[in-house]
C-alpha positions in Angstrom: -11.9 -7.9 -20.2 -10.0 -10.4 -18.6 -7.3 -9.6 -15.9 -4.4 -10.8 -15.3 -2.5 -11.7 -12.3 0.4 -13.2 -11.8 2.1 -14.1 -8.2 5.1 -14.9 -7.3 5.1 -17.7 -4.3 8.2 -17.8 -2.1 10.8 -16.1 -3.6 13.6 -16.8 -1.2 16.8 -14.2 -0.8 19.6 -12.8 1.4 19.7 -9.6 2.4 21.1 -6.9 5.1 18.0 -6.2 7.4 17.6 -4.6 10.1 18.9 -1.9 13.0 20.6 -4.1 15.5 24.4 -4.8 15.2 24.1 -8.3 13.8 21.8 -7.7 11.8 23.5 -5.1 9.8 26.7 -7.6 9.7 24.7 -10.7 8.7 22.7 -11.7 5.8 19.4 -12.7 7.1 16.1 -14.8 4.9 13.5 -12.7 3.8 10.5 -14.1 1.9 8.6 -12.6 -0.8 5.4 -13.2 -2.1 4.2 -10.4 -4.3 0.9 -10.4 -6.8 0.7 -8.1 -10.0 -2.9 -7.2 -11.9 -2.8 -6.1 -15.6 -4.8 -6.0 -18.9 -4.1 -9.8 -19.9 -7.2 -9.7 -22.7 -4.7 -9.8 -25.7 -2.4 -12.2 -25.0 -5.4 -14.7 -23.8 -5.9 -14.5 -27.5 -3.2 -13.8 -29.8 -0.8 -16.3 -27.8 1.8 -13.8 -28.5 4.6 -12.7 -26.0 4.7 -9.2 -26.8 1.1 -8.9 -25.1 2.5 -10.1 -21.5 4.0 -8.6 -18.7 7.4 -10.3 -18.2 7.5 -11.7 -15.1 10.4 -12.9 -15.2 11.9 -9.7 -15.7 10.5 -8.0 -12.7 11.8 -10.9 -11.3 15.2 -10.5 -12.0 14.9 -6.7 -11.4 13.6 -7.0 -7.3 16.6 -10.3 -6.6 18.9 -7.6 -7.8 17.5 -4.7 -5.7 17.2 -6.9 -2.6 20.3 -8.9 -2.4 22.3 -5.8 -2.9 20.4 -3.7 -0.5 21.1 -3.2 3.3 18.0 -2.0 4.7 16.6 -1.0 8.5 13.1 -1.0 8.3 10.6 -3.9 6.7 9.1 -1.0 5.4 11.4 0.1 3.2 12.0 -3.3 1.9 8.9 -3.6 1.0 8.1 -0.4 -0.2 11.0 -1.1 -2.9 9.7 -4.2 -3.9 6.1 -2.7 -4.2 7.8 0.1 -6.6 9.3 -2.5 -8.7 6.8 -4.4 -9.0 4.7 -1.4 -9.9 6.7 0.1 -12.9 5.1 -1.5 -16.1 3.1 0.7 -17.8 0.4 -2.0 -17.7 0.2 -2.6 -14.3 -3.1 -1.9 -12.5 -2.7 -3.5 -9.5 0.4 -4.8 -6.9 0.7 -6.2 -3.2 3.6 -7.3 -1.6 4.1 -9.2 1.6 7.6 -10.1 2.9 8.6 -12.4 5.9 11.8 -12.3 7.8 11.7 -15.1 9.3 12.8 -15.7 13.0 12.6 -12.2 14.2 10.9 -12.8 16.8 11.9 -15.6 19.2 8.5 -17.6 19.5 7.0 -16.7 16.1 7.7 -18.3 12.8 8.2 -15.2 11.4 7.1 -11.4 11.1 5.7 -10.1 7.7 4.4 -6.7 6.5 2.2 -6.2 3.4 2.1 -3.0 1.2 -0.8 -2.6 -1.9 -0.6 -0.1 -4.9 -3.5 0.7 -7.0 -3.4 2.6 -10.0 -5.5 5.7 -10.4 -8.4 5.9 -12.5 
């Protein structure tokens, strides 16, 4: 059975994030990076749309969520994401990682990382 994943490199949006008075009143960067598994066995060979997972799609669906979000915690960020990413049937397998860049002064930037496995 072959597997497929597909990830999403640097997806780059604006969003509301954080607890601190500027941050709830300014748009900050977050990058996301996020990885889905499924059954890719029949589209490997019938070459036929209908057998893959849209990624474009799921896209589409997490820009939405995010750039219309306000959010305090990373954690819930990503725990939305993760959910989204998570709601094909087909889906055995998700991890999402998301940098807000510059939050802390000497650091590129600060990331958290949630996983979801489906149940056998």
């Amino acid at each position: 059975m072959r597997n497929a994943i597909i990830t999403v490199t640097n997806l780059r949006l604006r969003t509301y994030i954080g607890f601190n008075e500027e941050e709830r009143e300014k748009k900050q960067d977050v990058v996301i990076n996020f990885e889905i598994h499924y059954p890719g066995e029949k589209a490997c060979i019938d070459d036929n749309v209908e057998d893959a997972l849209n990624y474009k799609v799921v896209t589409k669906e997490i820009i939405d969520h995010v750039e219309q979000g306000r959010f305090l915690l990373l954690e819930k960020l990503v725990a939305d994401v993760l959910e989204i990413t998570c709601r094909h049937p087909w889906v055995t397998f998700s991890k999402v990682t998301i940098d807000k860049p510059h939050a802390l002064r000497f650091a590129d930037s600060v990331s958290l990382s949630l996983s979801w496995c489906k149940a056998d």
